[in-house]
MARBA-3410 file (N, C-alpha, C, O; in Angstrom, 1 decimal):
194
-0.2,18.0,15.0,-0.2,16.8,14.1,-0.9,17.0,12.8,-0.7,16.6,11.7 ~ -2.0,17.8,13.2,-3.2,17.5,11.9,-1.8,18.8,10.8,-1.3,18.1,9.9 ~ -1.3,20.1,10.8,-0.5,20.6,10.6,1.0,19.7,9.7,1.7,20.1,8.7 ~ 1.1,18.8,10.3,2.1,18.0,9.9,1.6,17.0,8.9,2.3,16.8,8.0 ~ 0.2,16.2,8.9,-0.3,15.8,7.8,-0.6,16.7,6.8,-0.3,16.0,5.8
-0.9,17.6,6.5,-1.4,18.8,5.8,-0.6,18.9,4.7,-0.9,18.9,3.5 ~ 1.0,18.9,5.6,2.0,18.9,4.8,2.5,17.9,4.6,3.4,18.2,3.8 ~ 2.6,17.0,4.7,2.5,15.7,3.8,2.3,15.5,2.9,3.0,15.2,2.0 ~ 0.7,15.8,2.8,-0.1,15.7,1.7,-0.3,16.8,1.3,-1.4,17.0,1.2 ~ 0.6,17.8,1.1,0.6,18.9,0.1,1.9,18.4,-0.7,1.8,18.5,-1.9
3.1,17.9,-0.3,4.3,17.3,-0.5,3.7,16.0,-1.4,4.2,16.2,-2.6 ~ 3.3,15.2,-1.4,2.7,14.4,-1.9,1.9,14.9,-3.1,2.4,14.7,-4.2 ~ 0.7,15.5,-3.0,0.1,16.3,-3.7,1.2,17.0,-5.0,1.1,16.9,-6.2 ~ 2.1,17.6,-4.5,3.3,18.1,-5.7,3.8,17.1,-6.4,3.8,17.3,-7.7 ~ 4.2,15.8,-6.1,4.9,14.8,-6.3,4.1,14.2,-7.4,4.5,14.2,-8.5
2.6,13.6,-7.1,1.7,13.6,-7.9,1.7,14.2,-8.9,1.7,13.4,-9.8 ~ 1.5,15.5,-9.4,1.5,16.3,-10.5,2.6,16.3,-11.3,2.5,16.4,-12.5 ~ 4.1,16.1,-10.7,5.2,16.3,-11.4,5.4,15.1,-11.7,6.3,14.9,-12.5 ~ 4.6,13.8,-11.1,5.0,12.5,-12.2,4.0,12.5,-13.0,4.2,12.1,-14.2 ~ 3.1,12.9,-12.7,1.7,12.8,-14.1,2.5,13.7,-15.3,2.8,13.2,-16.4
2.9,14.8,-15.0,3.7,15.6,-16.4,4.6,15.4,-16.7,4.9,15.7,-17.9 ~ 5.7,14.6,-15.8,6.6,13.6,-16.4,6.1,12.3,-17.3,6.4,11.8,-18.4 ~ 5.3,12.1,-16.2,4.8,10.8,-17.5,4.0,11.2,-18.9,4.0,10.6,-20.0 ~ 3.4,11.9,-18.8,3.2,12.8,-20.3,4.3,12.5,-21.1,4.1,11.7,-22.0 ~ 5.5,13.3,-20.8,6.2,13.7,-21.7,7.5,12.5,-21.9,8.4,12.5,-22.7
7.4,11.9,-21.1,8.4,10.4,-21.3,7.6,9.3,-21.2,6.4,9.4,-21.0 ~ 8.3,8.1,-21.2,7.2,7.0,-21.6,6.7,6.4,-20.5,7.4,5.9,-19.7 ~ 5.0,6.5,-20.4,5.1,6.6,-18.9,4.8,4.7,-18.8,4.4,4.4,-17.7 ~ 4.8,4.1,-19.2,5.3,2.3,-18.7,6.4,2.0,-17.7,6.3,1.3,-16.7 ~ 7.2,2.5,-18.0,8.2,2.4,-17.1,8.3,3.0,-15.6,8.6,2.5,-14.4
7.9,4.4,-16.1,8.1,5.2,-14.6,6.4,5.0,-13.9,6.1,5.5,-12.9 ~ 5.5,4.2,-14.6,4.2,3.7,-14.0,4.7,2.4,-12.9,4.5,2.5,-11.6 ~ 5.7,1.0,-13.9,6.3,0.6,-13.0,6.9,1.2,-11.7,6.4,1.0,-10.6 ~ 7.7,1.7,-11.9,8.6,2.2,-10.9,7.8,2.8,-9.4,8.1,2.7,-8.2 ~ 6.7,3.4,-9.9,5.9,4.1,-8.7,5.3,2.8,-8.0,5.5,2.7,-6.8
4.7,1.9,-8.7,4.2,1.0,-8.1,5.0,0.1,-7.2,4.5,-0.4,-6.1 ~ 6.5,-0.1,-7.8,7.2,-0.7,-6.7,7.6,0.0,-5.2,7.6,-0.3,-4.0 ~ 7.8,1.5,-6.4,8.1,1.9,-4.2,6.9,2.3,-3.4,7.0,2.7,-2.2 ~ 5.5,2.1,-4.2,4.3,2.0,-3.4,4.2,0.7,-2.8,3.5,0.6,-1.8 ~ 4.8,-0.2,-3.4,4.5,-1.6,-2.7,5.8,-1.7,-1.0,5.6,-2.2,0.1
7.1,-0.8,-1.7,8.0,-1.2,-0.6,7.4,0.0,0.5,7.8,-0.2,1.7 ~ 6.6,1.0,0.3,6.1,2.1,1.7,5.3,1.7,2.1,5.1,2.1,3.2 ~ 4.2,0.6,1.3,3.3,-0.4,2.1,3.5,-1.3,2.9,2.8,-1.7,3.8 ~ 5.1,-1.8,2.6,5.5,-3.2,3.6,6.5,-2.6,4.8,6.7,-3.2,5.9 ~ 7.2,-1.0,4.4,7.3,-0.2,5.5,6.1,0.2,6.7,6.4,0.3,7.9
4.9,0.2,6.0,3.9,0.3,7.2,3.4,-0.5,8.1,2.9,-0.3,9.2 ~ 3.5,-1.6,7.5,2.6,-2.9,8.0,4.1,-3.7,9.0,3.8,-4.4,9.9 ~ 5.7,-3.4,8.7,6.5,-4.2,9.1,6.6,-4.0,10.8,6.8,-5.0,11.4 ~ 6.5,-2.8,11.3,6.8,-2.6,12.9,5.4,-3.8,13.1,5.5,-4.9,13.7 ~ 4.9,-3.6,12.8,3.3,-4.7,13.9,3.4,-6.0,13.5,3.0,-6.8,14.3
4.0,-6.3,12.3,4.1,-7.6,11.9,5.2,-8.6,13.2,5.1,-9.5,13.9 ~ 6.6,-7.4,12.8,7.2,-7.8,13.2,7.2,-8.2,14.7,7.5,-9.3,15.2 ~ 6.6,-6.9,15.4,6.8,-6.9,17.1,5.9,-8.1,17.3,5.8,-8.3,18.5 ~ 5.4,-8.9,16.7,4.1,-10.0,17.5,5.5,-11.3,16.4,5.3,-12.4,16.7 ~ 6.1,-11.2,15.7,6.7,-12.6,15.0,7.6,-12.7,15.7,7.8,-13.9,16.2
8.8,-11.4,16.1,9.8,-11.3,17.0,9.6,-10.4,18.0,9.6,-9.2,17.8 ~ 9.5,-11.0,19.2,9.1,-10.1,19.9,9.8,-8.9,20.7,9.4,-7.9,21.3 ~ 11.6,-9.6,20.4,12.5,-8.7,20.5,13.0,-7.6,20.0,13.9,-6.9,20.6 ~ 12.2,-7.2,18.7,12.3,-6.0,18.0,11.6,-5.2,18.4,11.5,-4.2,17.7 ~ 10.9,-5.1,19.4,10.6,-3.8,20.0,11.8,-3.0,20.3,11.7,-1.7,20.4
12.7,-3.4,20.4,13.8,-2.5,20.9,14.5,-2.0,19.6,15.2,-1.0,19.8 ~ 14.3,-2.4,18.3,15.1,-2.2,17.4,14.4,-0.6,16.5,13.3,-0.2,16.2 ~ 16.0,0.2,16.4,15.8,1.7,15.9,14.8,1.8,14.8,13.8,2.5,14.9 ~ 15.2,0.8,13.5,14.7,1.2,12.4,13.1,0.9,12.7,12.4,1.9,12.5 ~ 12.7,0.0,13.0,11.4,-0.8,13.0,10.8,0.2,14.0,9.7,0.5,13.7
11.1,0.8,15.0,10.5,1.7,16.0,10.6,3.2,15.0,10.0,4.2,15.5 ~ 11.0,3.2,14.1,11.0,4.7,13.5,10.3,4.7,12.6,9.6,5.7,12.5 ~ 10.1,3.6,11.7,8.4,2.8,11.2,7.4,3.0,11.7,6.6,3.7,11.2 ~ 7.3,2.3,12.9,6.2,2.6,13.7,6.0,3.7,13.4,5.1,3.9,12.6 ~ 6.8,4.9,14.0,6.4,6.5,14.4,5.9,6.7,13.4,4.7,7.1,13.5
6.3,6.5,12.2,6.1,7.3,10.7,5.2,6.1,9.7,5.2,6.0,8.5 ~ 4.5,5.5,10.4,3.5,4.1,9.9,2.0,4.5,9.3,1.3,3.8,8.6 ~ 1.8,6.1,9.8,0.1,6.9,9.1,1.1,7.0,8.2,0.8,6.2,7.3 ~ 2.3,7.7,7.8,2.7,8.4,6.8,3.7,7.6,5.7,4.2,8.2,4.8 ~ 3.9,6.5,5.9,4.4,5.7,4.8,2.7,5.1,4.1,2.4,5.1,2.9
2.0,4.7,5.1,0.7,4.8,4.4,0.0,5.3,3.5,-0.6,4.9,2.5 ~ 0.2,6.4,4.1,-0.4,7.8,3.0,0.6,7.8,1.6,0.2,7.8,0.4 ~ 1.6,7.8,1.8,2.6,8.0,0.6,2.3,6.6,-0.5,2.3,6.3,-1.7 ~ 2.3,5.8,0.7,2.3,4.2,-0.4,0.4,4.5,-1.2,0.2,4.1,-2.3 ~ -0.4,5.1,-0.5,-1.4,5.4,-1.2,-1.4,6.5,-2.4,-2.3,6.5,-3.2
-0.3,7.3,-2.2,-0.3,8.4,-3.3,0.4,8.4,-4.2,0.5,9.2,-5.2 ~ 1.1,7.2,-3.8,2.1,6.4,-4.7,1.0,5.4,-5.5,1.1,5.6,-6.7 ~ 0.3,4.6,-5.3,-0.3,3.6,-5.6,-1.2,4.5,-6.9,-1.1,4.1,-8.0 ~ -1.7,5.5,-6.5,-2.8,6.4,-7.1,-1.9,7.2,-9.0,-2.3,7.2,-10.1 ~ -0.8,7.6,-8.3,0.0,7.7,-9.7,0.0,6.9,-10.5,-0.4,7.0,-11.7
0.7,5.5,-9.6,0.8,4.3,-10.4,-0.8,4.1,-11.7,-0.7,4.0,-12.9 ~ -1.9,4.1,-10.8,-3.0,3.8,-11.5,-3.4,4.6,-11.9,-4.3,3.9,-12.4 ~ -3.6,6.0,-12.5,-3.5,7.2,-12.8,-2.6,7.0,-14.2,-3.1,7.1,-15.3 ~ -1.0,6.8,-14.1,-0.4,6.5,-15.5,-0.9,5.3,-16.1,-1.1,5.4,-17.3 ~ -1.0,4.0,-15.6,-1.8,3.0,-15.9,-3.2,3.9,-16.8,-2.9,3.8,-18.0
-3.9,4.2,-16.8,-5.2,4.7,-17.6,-5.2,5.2,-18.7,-5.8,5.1,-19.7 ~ -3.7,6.3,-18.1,-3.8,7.2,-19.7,-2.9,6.2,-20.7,-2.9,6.3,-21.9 ~ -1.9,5.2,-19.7,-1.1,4.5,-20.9,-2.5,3.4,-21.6,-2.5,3.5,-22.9 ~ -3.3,2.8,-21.4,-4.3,1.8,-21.8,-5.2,2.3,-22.2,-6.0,1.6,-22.9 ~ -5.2,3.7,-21.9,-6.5,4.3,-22.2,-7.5,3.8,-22.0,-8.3,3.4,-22.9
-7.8,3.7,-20.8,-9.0,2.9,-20.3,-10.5,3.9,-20.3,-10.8,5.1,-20.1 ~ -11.2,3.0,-20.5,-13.0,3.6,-20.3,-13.1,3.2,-19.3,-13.1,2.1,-18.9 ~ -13.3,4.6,-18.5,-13.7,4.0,-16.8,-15.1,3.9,-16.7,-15.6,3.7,-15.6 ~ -16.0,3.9,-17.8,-17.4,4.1,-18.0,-17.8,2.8,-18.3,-19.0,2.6,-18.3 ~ -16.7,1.4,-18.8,-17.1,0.2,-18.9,-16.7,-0.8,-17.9,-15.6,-1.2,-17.7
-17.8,-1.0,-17.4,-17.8,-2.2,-16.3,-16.6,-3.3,-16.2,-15.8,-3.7,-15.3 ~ -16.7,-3.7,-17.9,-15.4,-4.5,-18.1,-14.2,-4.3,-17.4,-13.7,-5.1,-16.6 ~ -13.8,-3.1,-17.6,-12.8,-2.2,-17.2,-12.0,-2.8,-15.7,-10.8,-3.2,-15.4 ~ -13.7,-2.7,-14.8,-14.0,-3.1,-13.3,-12.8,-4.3,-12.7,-11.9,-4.4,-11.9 ~ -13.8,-5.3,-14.1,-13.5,-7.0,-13.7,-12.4,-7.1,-13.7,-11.9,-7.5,-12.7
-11.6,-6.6,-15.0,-10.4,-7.1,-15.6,-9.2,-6.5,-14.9,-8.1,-7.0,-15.1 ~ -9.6,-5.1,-14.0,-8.3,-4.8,-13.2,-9.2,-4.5,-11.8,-9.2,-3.5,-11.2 ~ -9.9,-5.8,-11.5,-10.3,-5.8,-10.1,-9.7,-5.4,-9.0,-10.2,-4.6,-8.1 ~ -8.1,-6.2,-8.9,-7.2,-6.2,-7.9,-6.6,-4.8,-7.7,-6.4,-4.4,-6.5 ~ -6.2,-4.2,-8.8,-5.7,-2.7,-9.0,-7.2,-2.2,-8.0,-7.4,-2.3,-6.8
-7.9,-1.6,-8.9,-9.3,-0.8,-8.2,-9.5,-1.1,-7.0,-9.4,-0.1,-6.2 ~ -9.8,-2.2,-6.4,-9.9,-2.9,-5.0,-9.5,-2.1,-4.0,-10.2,-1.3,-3.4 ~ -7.8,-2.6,-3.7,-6.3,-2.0,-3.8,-6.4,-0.7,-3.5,-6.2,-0.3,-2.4 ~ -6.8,0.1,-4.6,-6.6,1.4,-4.4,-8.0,2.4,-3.7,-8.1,3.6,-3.4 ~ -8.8,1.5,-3.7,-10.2,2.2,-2.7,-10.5,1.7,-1.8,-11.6,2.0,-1.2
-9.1,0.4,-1.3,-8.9,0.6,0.3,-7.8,1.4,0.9,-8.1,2.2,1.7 ~ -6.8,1.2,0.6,-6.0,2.4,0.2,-6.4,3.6,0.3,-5.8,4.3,1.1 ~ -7.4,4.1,-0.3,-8.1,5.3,-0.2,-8.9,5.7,1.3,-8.8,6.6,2.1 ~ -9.8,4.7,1.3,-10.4,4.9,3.0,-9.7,5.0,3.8,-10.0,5.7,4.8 ~ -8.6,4.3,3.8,-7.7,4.1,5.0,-6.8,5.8,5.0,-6.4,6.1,6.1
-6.4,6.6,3.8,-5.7,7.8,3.5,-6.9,8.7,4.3,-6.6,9.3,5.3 ~ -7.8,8.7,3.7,-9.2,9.7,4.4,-9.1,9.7,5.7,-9.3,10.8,6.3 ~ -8.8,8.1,6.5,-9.3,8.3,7.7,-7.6,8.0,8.6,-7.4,7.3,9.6 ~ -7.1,8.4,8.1,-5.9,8.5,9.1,-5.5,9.8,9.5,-4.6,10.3,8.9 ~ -6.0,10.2,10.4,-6.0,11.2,10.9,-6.4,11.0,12.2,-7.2,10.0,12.3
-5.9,11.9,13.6,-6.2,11.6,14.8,-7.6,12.0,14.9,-8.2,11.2,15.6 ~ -8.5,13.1,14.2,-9.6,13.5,14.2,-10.7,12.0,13.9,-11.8,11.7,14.4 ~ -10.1,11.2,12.8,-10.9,10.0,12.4,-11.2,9.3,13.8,-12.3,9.3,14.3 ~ -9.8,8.8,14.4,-9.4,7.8,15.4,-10.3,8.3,16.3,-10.6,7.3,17.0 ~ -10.9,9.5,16.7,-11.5,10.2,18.3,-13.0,9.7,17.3,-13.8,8.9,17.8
-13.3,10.2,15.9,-14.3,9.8,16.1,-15.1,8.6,15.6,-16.3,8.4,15.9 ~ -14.4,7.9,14.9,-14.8,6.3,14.3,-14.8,5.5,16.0,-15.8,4.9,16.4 ~ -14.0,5.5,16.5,-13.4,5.2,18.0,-13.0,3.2,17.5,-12.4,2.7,16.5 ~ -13.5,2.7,18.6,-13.6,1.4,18.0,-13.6,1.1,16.6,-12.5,0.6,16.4 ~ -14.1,1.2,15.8,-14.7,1.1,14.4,-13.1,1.5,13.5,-12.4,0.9,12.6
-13.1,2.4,14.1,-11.5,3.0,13.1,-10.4,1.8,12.7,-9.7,1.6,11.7 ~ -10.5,1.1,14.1,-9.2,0.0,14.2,-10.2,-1.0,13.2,-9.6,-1.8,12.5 ~ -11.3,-1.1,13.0,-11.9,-2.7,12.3,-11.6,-2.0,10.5,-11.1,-2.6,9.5 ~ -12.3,-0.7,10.7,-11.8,0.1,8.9,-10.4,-0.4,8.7,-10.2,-1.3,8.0 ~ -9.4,0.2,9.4,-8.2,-0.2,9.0,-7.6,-0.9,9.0,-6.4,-0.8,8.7
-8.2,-2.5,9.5,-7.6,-3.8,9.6,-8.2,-3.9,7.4,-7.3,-4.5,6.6 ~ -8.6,-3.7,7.1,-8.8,-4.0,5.6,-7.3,-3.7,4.7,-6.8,-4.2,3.7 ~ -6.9,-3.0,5.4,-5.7,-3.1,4.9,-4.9,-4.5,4.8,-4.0,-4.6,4.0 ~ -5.4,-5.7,5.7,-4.6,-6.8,5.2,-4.9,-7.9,4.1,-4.4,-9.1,4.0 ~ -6.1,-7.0,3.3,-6.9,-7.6,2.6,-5.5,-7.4,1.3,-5.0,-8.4,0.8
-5.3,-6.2,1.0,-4.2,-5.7,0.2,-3.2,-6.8,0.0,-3.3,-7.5,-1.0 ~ -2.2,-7.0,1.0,-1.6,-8.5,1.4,-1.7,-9.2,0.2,-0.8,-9.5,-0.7 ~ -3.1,-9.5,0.3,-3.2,-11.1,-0.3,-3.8,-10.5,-2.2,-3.3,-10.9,-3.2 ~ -4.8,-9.5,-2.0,-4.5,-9.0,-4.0,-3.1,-8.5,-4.5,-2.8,-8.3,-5.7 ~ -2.1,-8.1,-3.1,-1.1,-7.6,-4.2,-0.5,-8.3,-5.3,-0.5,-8.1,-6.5
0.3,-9.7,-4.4,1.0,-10.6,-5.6,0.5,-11.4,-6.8,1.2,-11.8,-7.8 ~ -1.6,-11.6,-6.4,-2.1,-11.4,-7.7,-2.4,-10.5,-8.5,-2.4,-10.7,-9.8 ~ -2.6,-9.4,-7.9,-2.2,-7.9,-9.0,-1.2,-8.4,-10.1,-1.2,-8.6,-11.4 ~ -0.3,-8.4,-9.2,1.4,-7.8,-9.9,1.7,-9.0,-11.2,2.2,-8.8,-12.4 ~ 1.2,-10.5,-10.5,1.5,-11.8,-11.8,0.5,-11.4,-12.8,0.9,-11.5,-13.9
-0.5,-11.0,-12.4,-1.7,-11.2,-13.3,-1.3,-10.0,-14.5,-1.4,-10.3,-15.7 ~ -0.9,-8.9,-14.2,-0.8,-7.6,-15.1,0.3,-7.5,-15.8,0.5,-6.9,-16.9 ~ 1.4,-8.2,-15.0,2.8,-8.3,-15.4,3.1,-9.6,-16.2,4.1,-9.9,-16.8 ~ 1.9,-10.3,-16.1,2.2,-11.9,-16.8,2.3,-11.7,-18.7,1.4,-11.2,-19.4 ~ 3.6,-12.1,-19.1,4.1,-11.8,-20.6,5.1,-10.8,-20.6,6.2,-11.1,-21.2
5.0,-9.6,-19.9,5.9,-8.2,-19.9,6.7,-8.5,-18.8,6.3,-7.6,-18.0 ~ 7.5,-9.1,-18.2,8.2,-8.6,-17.1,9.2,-7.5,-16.9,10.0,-7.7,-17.8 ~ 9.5,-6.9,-16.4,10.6,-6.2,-16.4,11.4,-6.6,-15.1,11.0,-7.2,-14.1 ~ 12.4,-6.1,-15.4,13.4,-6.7,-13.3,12.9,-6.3,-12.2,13.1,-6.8,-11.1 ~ 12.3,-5.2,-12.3,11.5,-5.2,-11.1,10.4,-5.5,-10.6,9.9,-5.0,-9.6
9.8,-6.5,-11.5,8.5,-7.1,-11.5,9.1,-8.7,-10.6,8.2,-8.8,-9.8 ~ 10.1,-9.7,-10.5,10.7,-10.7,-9.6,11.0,-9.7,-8.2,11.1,-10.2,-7.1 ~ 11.1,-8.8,-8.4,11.4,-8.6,-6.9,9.9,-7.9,-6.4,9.4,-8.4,-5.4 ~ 9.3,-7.2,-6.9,7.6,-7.0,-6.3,7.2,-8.5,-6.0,7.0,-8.6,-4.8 ~ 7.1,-9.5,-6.6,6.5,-10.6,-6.4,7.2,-11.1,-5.0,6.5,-11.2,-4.0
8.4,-11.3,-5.1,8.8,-11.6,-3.9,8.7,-10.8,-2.8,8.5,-11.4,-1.8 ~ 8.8,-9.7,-2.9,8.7,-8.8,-1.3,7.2,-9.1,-1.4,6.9,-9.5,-0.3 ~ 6.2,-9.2,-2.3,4.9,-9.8,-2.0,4.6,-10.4,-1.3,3.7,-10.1,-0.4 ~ 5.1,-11.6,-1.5,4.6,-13.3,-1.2,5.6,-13.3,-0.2,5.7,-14.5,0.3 ~ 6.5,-12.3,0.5,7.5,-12.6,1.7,6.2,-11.7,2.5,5.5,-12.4,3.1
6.0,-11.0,2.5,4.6,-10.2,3.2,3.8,-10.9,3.6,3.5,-10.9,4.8 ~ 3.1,-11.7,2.5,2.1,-12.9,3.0,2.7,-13.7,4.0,2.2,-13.8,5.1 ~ 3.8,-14.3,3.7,4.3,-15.1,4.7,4.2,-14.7,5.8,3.4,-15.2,6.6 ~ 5.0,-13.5,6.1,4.9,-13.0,7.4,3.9,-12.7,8.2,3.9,-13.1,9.4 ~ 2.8,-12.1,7.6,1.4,-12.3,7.9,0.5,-13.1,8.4,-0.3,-12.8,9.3
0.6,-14.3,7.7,0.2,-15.3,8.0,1.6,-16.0,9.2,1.0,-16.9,9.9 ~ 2.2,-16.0,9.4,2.8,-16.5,10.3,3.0,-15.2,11.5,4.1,-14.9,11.9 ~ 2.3,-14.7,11.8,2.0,-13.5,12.6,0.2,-14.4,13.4,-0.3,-14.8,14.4 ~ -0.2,-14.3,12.2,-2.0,-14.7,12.6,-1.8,-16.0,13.5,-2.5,-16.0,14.5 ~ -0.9,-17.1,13.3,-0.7,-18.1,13.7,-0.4,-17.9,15.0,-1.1,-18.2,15.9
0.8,-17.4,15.0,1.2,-17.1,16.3,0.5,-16.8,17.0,0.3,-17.4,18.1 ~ -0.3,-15.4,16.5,-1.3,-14.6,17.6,-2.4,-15.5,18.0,-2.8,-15.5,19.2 ~ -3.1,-16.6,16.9,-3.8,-17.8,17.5,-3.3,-18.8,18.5,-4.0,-19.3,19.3 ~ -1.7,-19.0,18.3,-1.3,-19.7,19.4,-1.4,-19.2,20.7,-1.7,-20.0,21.6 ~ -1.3,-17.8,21.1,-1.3,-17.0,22.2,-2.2,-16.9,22.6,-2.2,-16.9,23.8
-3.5,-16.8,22.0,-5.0,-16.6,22.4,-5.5,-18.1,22.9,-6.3,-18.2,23.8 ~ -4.7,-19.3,22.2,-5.1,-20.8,22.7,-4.7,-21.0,23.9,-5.4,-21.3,24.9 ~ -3.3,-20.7,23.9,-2.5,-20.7,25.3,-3.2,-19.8,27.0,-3.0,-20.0,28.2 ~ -3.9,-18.8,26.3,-4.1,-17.7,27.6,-5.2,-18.3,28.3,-5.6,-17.8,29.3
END
């Protein structure tokens, strides 16, 4: 396993570099967008098997959502190495001073986002899981924190500029939240019931 992450993230790692030199040399606004949407759709790839199996509980049986599952560290990791380009061409297009605090405030949700994102990339690994034990599953529930800054990320940064694929991030957003939150419900109903 640890062998097969390795290469992931050497695969990823390549992917990284050839969009940063792409985006050099073409305009990188656009293809900054573009990363960030299919970071957002490999994020709702990871989170969809667990959401799903506790909202419908029939889809345990179903192929696609069970193949999610299997591959759920590793749409993770990608939606994180995705997210990281995204913010990465974002800097050099704004030219941001990462040395001003300002910087912090004003793209909170981005930064946030991407340094849970980050913990959660470091520690997915079976080596983490044997030794965080307990603890590993509470680190990685932060991930549903993400959820709820994405679709303010996306209005707040995108508000004035839209492009067409800024209506559909919002929506696969805020259809995320829903599910989520109608996941938590449920699972409170079950816990009231037992």
């Amino acid at each position: 396993m640890r062998k097969q992450v390795l290469i992931y993230l050497a695969i990823y790692a390549c992917i990284y570099a050839i969009a940063l030199v792409t985006a050099l040399l073409t305009k990188p606004t656009f293809f900054s967008n573009i990363l960030g949407f299919v970071a957002i759709l490999n994020y709702i790839c990871s989170l969809a098997p667990g959401i799903f199996r506790i909202i419908l509980p029939g889809s345990r049986k179903n192929k696609f959502l069970n193949y999610l599952l299997k591959h759920r560290r590793f749409l993770g990791v990608s939606a994180f190495l995705l997210a990281l380009n995204h913010g990465a061409l974002q800097i050099i297009k704004r030219q941001l001073n990462l040395l001003d605090p300002i910087t912090y405030l004003h793209y909170f949700q981005g930064f946030s986002m991407l340094t849970i994102l980050t913990l959660l990339a470091i520690t997915s690994s079976d080596e983490s899981v044997k030794s965080f034990k307990r603890n590993w599953k509470k680190l990685h529930q932060l991930t549903y924190l993400i959820i709820f800054l994405l679709p303010w990320h996306i209005v707040d940064k995108m508000s004035g500029h839209w492009t067409f694929i800024t209506p559909i991030s919002v929506l696969l957003s805020l259809l995320l939240v829903t599910l989520f939150l109608i996941r938590k419900h449920k699972e409170s109903l079950n816990i009231s019931s037992a």
